[in-house]
C-alpha positions in Angstrom: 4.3 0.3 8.3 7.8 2.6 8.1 7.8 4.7 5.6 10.7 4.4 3.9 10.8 7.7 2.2 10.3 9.2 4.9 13.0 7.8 6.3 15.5 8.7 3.2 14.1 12.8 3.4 13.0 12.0 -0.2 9.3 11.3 -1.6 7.8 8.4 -4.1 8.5 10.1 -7.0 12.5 11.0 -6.6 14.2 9.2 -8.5 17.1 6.4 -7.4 19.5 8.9 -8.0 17.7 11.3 -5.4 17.4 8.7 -3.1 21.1 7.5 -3.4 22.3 10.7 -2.8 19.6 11.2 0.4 21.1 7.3 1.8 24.7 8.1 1.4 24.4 11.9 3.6 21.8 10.1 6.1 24.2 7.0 6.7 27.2 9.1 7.0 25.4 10.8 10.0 23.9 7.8 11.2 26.0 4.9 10.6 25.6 1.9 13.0 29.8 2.0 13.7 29.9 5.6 14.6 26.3 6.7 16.0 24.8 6.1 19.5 21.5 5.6 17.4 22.3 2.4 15.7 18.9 1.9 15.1 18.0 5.1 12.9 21.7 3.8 10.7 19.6 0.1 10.7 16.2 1.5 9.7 18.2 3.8 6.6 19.9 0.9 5.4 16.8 -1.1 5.2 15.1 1.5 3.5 17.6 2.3 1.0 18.2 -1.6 0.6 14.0 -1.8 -0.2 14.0 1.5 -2.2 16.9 1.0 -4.7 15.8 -2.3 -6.0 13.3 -1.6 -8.7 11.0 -4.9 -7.9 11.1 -4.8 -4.4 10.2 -0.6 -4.9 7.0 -1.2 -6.5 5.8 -4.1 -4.3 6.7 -1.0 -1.6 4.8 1.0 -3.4 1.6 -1.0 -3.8 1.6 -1.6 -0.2 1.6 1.7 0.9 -0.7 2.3 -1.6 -3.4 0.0 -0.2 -2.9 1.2 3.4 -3.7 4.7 1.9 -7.1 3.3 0.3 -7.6 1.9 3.8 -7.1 4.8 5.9 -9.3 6.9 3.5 -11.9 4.6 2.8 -14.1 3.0 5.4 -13.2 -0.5 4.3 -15.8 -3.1 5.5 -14.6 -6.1 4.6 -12.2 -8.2 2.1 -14.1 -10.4 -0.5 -12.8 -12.7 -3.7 -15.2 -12.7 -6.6 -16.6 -16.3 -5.7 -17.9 -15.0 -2.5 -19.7 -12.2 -3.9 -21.8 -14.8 -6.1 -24.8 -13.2 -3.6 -25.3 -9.7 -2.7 -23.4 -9.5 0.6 -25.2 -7.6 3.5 -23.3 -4.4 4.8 -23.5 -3.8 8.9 -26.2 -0.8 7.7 -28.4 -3.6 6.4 -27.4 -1.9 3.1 -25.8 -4.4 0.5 -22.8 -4.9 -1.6 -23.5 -6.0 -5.2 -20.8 -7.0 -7.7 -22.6 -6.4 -11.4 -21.5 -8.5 -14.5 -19.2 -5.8 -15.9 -17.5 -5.6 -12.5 -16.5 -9.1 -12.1 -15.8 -9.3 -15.4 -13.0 -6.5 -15.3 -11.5 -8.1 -12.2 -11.3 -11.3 -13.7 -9.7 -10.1 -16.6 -6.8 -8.0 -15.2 -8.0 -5.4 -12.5 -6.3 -6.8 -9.5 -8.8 -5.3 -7.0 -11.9 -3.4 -6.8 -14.2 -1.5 -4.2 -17.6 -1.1 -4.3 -19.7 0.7 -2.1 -22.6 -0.1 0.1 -25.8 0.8 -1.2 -26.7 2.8 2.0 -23.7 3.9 3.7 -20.1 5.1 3.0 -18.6 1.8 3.5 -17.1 0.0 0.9 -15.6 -3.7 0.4 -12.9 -4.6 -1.1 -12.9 -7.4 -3.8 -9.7 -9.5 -5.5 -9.9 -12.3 -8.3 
């Protein structure tokens, strides 16, 4: 996945202002109609385009949140809460066990959980 603040010389927590200011010196350097690199002008449009739109922003942002959890976690597997009515087995022959208070808080709002094996450093991770 790009990442498009990477792209715009800014970080998550500039703010549109920041990153407006970053878009309009990058695409003056890089436009499509006056670079030989059309594609770096294409890929800072799209990323300004993503990244100035509040919405689309956060969705962004809770994407490249989860790849984070998934580069530094050793994610095992991806469960709903109806298939972890049973303990599910971990590769370790450890096991993954969602408690009552656990399901309860994903069915009442959190929108995902991990939980780790009970041997290893794996962990699962578990949506409504």
């Amino acid at each position: 996945m790009r990442n498009y603040y990477e792209v715009l010389e800014s970080s998550p927590d500039s703010s549109t202002d920041d990153l407006k200011s970053n878009y309009k010196r990058l695409i003056l350097l890089h436009h499509p109609d006056k670079s030989s690199n059309s594609s770096k002008g294409n890929e800072i449009i799209e990323a300004w385009n993503i990244l100035r739109d509040e919405g689309k922003r956060k969705l962004y942002d809770a994407e490249i949140f989860q790849d984070q959890i998934q580069q530094s976690y050793n994610v095992f597997g991806k469960f709903t809460v109806s298939e972890l009515s049973q303990p599910k087995t971990c590769r370790c022959s450890g096991e993954y066990f969602l408690d009552d208070e656990t399901r309860t808080e994903i069915l009442e709002g959190e929108e995902e959980v991990l939980i780790e094996c009970s041997e290893c450093s794996l962990v699962i991770q578990v949506t409504r």
